[in-house]
C-alpha positions in Angstrom: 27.3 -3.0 -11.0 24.5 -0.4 -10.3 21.3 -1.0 -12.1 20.2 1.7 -14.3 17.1 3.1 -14.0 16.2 2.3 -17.9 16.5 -1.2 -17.3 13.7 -1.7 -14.9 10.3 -2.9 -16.9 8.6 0.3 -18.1 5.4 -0.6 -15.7 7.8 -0.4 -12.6 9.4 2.8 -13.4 5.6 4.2 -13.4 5.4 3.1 -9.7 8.6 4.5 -9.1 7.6 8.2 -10.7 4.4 8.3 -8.4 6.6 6.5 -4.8 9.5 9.0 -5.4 12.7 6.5 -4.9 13.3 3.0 -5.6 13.0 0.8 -2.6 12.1 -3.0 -1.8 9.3 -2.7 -0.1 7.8 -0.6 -3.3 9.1 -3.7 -5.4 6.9 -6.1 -3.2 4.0 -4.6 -3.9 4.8 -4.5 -8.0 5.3 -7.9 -7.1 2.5 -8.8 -5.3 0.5 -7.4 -8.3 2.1 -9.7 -10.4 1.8 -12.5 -8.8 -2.1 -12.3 -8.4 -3.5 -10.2 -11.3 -2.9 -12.9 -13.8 -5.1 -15.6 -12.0 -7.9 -12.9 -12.6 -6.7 -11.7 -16.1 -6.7 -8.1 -14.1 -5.3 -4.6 -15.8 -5.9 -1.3 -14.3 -9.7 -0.2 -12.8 -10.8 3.0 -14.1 -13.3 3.2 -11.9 -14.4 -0.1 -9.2 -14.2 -2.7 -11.6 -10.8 -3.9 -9.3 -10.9 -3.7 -5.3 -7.8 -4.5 -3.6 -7.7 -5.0 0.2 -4.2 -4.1 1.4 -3.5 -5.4 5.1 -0.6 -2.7 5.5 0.2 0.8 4.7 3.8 0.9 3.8 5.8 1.6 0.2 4.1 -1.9 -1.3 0.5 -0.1 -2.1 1.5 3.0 -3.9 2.5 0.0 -7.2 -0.9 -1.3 -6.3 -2.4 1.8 -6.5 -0.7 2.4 -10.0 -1.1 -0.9 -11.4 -4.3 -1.8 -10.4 -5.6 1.9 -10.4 -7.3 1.0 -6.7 -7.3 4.3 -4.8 -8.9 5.6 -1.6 -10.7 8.3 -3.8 -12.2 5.5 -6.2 -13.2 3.9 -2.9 -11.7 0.6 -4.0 -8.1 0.8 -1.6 -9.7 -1.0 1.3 -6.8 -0.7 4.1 -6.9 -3.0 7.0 -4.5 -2.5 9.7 -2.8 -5.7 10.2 0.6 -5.2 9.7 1.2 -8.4 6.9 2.5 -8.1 3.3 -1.2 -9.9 2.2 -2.8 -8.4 -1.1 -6.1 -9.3 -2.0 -7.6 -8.6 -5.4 -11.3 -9.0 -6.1 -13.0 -8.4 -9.5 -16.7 -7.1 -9.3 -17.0 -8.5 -12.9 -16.8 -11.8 -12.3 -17.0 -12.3 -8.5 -13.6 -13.7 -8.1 -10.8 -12.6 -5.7 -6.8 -13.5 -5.1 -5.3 -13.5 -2.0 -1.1 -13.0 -2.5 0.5 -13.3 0.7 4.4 -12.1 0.9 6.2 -15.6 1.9 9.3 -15.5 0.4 12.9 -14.6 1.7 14.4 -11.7 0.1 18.1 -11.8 -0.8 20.0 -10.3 1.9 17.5 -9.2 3.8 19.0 -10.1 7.1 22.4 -8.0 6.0 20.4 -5.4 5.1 18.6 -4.7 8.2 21.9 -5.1 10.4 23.4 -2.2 8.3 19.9 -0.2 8.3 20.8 -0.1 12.2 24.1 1.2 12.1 23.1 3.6 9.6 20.5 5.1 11.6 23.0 4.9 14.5 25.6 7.0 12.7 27.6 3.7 12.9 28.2 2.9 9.9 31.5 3.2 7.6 31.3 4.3 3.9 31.9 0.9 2.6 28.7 -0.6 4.8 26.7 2.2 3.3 27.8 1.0 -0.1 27.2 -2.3 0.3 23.6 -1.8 2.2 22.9 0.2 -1.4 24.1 -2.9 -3.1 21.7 -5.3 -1.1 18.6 -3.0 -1.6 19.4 -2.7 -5.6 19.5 -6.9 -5.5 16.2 -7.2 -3.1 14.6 -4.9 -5.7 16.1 -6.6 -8.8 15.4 -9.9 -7.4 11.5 -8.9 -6.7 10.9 -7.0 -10.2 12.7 -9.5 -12.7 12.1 -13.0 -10.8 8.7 -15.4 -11.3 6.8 -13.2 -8.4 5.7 -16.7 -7.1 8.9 -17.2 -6.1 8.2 -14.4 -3.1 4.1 -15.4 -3.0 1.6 -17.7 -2.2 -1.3 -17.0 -4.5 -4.5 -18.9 -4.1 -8.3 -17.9 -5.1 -10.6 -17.3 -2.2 -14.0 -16.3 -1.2 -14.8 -13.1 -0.2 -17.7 -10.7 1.2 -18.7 -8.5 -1.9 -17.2 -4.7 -1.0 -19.7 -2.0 -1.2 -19.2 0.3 -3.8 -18.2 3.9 -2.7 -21.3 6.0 -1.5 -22.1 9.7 -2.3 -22.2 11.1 1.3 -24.3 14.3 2.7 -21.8 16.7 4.8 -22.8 19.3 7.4 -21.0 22.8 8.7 -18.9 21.3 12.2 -20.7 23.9 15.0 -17.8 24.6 16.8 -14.9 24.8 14.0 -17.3 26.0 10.7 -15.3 23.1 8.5 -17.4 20.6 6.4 -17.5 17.4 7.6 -19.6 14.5 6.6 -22.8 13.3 8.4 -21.5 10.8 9.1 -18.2 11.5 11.3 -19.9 14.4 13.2 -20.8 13.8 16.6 -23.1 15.5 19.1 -20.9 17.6 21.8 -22.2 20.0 24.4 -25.6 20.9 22.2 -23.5 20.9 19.0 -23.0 18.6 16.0 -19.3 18.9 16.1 -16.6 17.2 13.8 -14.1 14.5 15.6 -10.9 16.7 15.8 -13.5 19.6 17.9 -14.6 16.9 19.7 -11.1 15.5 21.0 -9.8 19.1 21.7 -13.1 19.7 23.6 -12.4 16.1 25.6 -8.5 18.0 26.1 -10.3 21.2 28.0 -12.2 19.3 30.5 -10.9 19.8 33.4 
């Protein structure tokens, strides 16, 4: 039977009004916030109070973002490009930091990514639809109402304190006229230039 909306925990559905959709890999990250805020006693930052370091970019850090109120515009959403489902949480308070890494085997995962295929393919027939929407409601169900260790390894670690977010000077680009900061311009032909001018200026060289 098809979960209802209503009966996902109130705290989810707020992730799910700022992603869009319910999806799994949205659910990890609720579940990755689970899994580690509690070691820290953690609730949402208002301002730095919380850093999290995210090592990926996909659905999982918009419930971080909501949870833990870390956001690139707070300057405490540090994204490293590594490609893993690893959270880490760090509270400037106290000094301490969680590292949740994504271990656990979702249900029907394999299933589920077979059908993705044929989807995308046009492949698939309308009962293989139906039951690829039936495997992504139980990966999500399974991640938001199971003991998020279950899915996570969760251990305190050290960590380099993150800088707080700096008030940065910005400057007119030369070539383009847009405001960029100090910082990211880069001297071109004469010209402080921004980094988009500079690439199209690399483009008309002959």
């Amino acid at each position: 039977m098809k979960k209802q909306p209503g009966k996902y925990p109130p705290d989810f559905l707020r992730c799910v009004e700022f992603h869009g959709h319910v999806c799994p890999g949205l659910a990890i990250g609720y579940a990755a916030v689970k899994a580690g805020s509690p070691v820290l006693k953690l609730g949402a930052s208002p301002d730095e109070e919380v850093v999290a370091i995210v090592e990926n970019d996909s659905c999982a850090v918009d419930a971080v973002q909501v949870l833990l109120g870390c956001t690139f515009g707070k300057g405490n959403l540090v994204f490293r490009d590594w490609g893993k489902q690893v959270f880490t949480f760090f509270d400037r308070a106290t000094g301490r930091a969680v590292r949740a890494s994504f271990t656990g085997a979702i249900p029907g995962r394999d299933e589920r990514h077979a059908l993705k295929q044929r989807i995308d393919a046009g492949d698939a027939t309308g009962q293989e639809k139906r039951r690829f929407d039936e495997l992504r409601e139980l990966a999500v169900t399974a991640l938001v109402d199971s003991d998020p260790r279950t899915f996570f390894e969760v251990r305190e670690i050290e960590i380099n304190v993150p800088p707080l977010a700096r008030i940065v000077t910005a400057s007119f680009c030369e070539r383009c006229g847009e405001l960029t900061m100090d910082s990211r311009l880069v001297p071109k032909g004469g010209q402080l230039i921004c980094s988009g001018c500079a690439a199209e200026s690399d483009r008309e060289q002959p």
